[in-house]
NUDRENDREN-892418 format. One record per residue (C-alpha): residue in one letter; z, y, x. Coordinates in steps of 0.2 Angstrom, whole numbers, padded with zeros to 4 digits, always signed. Example, Ala and Ser with C-alpha at 12.3 -4.5 7.8 and 13.67 -1.06 7.14 Angstrom:
<recs>
A+0039-0022+0062;S+0036-0005+0068;
</recs>
This chain:
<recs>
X+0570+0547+0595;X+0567+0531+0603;X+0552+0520+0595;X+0554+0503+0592;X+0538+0496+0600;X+0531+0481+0592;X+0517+0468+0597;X+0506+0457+0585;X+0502+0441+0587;X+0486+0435+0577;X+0473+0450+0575;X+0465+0443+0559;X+0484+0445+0551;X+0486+0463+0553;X+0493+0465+0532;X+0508+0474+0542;X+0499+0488+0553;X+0496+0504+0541;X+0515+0499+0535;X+0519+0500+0556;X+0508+0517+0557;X+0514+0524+0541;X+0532+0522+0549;X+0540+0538+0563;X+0554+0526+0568;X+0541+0513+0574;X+0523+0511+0583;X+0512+0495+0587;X+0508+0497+0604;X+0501+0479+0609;X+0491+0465+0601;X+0488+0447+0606;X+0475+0433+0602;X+0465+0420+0609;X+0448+0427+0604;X+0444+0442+0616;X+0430+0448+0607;X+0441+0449+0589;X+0455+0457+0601;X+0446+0470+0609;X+0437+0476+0593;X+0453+0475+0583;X+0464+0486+0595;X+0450+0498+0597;X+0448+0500+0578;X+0466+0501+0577;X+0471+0512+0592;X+0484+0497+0599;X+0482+0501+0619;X+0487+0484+0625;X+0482+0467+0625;X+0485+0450+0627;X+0476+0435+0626;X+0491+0424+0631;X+0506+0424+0621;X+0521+0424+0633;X+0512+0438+0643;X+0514+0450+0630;X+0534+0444+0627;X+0536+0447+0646;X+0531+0467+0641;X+0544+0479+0635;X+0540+0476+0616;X+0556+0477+0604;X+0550+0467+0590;X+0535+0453+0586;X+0525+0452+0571;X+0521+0434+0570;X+0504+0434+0558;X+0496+0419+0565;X+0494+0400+0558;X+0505+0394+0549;X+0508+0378+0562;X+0512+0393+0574;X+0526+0402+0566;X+0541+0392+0572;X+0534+0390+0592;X+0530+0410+0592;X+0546+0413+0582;X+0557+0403+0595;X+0548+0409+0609;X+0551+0428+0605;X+0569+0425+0601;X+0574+0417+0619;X+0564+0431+0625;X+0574+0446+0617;X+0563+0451+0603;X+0565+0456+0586;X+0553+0445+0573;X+0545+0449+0557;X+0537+0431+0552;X+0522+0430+0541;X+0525+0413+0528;X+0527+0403+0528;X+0542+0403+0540;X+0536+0384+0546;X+0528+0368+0544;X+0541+0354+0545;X+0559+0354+0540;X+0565+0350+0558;X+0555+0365+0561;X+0567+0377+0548;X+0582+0368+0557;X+0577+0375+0574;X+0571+0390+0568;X+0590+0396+0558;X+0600+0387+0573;X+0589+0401+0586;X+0591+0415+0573;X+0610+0411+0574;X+0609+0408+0593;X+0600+0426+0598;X+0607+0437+0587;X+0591+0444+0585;X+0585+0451+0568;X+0573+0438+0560;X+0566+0444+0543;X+0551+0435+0533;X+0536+0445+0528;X+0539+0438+0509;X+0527+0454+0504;X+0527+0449+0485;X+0544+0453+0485;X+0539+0470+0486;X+0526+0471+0471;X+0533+0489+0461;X+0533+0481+0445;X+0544+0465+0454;X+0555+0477+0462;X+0558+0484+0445;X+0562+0470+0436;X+0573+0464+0449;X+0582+0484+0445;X+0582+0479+0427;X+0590+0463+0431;X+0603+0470+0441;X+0606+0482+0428;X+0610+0468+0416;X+0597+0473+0404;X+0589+0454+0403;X+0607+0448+0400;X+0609+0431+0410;X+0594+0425+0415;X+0591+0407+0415;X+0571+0405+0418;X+0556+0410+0428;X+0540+0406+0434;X+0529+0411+0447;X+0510+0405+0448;X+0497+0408+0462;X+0482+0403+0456;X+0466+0404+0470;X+0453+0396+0477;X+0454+0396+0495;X+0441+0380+0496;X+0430+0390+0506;X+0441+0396+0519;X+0443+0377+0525;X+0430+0384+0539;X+0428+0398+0547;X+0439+0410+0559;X+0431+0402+0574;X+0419+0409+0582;X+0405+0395+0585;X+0403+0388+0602;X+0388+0387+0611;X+0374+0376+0604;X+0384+0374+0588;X+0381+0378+0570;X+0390+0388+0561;X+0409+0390+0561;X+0421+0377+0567;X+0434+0368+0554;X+0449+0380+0548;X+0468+0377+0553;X+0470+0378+0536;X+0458+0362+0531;X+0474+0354+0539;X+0488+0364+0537;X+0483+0371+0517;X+0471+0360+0511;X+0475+0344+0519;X+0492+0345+0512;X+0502+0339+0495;X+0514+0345+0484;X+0516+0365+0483;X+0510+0369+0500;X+0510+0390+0499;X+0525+0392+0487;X+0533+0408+0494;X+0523+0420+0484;X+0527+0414+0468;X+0545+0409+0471;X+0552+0421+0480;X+0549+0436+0468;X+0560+0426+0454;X+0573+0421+0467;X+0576+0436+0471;X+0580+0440+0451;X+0592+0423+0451;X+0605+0435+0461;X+0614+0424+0473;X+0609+0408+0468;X+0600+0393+0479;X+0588+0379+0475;X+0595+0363+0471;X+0583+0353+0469;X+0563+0352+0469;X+0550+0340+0459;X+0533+0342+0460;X+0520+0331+0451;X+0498+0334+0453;X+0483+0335+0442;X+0476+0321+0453;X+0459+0324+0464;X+0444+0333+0451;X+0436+0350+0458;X+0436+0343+0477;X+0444+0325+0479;X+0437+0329+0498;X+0453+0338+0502;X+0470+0331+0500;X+0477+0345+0492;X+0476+0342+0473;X+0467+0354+0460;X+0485+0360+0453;X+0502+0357+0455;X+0516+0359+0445;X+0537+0361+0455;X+0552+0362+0447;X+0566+0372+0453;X+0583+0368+0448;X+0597+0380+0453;X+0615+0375+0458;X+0620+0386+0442;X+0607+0376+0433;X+0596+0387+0431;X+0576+0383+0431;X+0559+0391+0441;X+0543+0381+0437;X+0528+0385+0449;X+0510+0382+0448;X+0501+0381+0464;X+0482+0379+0461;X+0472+0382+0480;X+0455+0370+0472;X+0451+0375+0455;X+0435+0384+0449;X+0443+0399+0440;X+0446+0416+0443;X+0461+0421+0455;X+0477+0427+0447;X+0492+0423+0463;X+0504+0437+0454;X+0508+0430+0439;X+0527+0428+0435;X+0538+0427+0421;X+0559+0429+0416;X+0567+0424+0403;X+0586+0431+0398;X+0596+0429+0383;X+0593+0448+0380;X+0574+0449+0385;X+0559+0445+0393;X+0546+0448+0404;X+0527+0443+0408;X+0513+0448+0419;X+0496+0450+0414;X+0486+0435+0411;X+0467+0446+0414;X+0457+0453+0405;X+0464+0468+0400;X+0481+0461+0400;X+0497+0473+0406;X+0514+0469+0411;X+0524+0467+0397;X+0541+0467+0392;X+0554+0464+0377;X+0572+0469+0376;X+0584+0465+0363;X+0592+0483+0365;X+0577+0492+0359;X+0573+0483+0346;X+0579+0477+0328;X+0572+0464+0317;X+0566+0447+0315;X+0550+0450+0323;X+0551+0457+0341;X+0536+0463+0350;X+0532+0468+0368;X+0532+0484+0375;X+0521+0489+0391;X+0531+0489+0405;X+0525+0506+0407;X+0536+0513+0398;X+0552+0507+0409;X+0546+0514+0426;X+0560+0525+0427;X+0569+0510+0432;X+0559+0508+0448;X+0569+0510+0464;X+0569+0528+0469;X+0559+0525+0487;X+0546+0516+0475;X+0545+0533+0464;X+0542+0544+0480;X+0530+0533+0489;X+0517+0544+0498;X+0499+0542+0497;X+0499+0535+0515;X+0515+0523+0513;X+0504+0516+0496;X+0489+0513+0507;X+0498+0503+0519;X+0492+0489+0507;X+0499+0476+0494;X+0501+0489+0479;X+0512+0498+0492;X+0524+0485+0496;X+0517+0482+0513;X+0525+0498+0521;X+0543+0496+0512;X+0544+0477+0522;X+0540+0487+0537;X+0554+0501+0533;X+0566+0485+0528;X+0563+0476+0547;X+0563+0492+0554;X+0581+0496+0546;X+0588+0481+0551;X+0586+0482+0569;X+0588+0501+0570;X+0603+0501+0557;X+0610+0485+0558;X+0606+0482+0540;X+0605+0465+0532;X+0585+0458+0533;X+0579+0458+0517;X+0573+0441+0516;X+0584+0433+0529;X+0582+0416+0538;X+0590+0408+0526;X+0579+0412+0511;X+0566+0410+0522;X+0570+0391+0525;X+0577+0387+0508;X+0559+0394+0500;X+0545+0386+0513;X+0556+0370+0511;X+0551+0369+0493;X+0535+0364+0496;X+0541+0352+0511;X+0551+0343+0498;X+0538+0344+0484;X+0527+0334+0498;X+0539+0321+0498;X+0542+0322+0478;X+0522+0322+0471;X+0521+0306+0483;X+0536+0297+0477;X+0532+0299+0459;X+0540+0315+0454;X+0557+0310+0463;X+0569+0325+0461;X+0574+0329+0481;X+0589+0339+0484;X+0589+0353+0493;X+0599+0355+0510;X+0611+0369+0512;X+0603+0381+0527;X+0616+0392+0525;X+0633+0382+0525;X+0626+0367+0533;X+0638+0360+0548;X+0632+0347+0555;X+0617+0336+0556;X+0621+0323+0542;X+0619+0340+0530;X+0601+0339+0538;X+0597+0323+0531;X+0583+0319+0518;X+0584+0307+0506;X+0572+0298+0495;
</recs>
């Protein structure tokens, strides 16, 4: 059996490797960034035996498939550049930093032909991927609302990941100072939305508003202390999300919710706090309660039941080896990408468009149509 031979690019973004090492039909077998020192200790830790400080050196090698885990402001630019060069790309998020860049980055993916798949890896949390079973199952009856809340304080990561120079102090200013915290709106939204997109089966984002808290915990940075975006479906549907980078407080970046006309869900709060569910079908009265959602594991998907001790360790409460064994089916078996380029564009341009809404007042923008759009007057934004 032929290996599908996969490069990195970005050593500190290696959330993907044990899922690659954990996986027969595929092997890492180069790695690539600018800092030699961070490269040369990370392919040695990690048995990688080639390479690369420059980018298009490793694209030239005989590499299948890229794993694009660097900046943010570099996803797009590495994305196109491994597409015209042949290769296969599993994108960390967010997929890109503009809107003209999701434009470029569907119009290539359509071009090459190539399998583009976004590393959305909260998408593959058990207990999501089990309610995302029970919805398909029709046990929430129709769902109509969801939340998704990442809640953490990343203040301190606006320096660091530079080495400093000589004669300096300290480390140099973070790329995500500009591109994270120097930014409005819901800048990070992929790991609170895409989990409860993918419960709304077949639906797309209509429209996005965002409003913020205003400048408290750090009014240095642009980003406000909370934010609050409004998804409203084409079936009418609604997703709130609360994106909070700034405030003091304890992480919690997994918390979601569903609401059907036949049951619930929520996700702990802390504290001691479970998953927890309600089901109108197991219970009678006027008083429902919750139940843990322990007790409806057998709903988890079969590959989520068998998961070795090694596949689990791959990271992510396990789901960082079954985003592997997803990229890795759709260019082995020509299977659909999991979370394909246009989820992918549709879910960063959420917090492109709340940029543009918390600064206009709250204005509701609509959502373009990656998937069916036809021309460039379906690319337009409008205030």
């Amino acid at each position: 059996m032929t290996k599908i031979k996969v490069g990195i690019v970005g050593a500190r973004g290696l959330s993907t490797l044990l899922g690659f090492q954990s996986c027969p039909e595929a092997e890492v077998v180069a790695l690539c960034d600018l800092d030699e020192a961070l490269l040369k200790e990370a392919a040695l830790r990690h048995h990688i035996p080639n390479t690369y400080r420059i980018y298009e050196d490793m694209l030239e090698s005989d590499i299948d498939a890229v794993v694009v885990s660097s900046p943010m402001q570099l996803h797009v630019p590495q994305t196109l550049a491994a597409l015209d060069a042949g290769k296969h790309v599993l994108s960390e998020v967010t997929a890109g930093v503009t809107m003209d860049e999701l434009w470029w980055l569907k119009d290539a993916v359509e071009k090459y032909g190539k399998v583009y798949m976004m590393a959305e890896n909260y998408c593959y949390i058990p207990e999501n991927q089990l309610i995302s079973n029970m919805v398909e199952q029709g046990l929430f009856g129709d769902v109509y609302f969801g939340e998704g809340e990442y809640l953490h304080d990343i203040k301190s990561l606006a320096v660091g990941y530079n080495r400093p120079t000589s004669g300096s102090a300290g480390s140099r200013t973070s790329w995500r100072k500009y591109w994270q915290l120097g930014k409005r709106g819901a800048f990070y939204p992929t790991h609170s939305l895409g989990p409860v997109m993918k419960w709304f089966k077949h639906d797309r984002i209509k429209s996005v508003t965002c409003l913020g808290t205003g400048w408290h915990t750090a009014p240095e940075l642009r980003q406000e202390d909370t934010t609050i975006t409004l998804c409203q479906l084409e079936s009418g549907k609604l997703i709130k999300l609360r994106i909070d980078c700034i405030s003091e407080r304890p992480h919690n970046m997994s918390y979601y919710t569903l609401q059907g006309t036949k049951g619930c869900y929520e996700a702990p709060r802390g504290l001691g706090d479970q998953h927890k569910i309600w089901l109108a079908s197991d219970q009678a009265g006027e008083h429902p309660e919750w139940r843990p959602l322990k007790d409806y594991y057998t709903y988890l998907p079969d590959r989520y039941k068998n998961v070795t001790a090694e596949q689990k360790a791959a990271g992510h409460w396990g789901g960082d080896y079954f985003i592997v064994q997803d990229f890795v089916d759709a260019i082995a078996k020509n299977a659909k990408p999991a979370i394909d380029v246009y989820e992918a564009c549709e879910w960063t341009a959420v917090g492109l468009l709340s940029e543009l809404s918390v600064m206009n007042g709250g204005k509701s923008m609509d959502m373009p149509d990656f998937r069916n759009s036809s021309s460039y007057r379906d690319q337009i934004i409008k205030l």
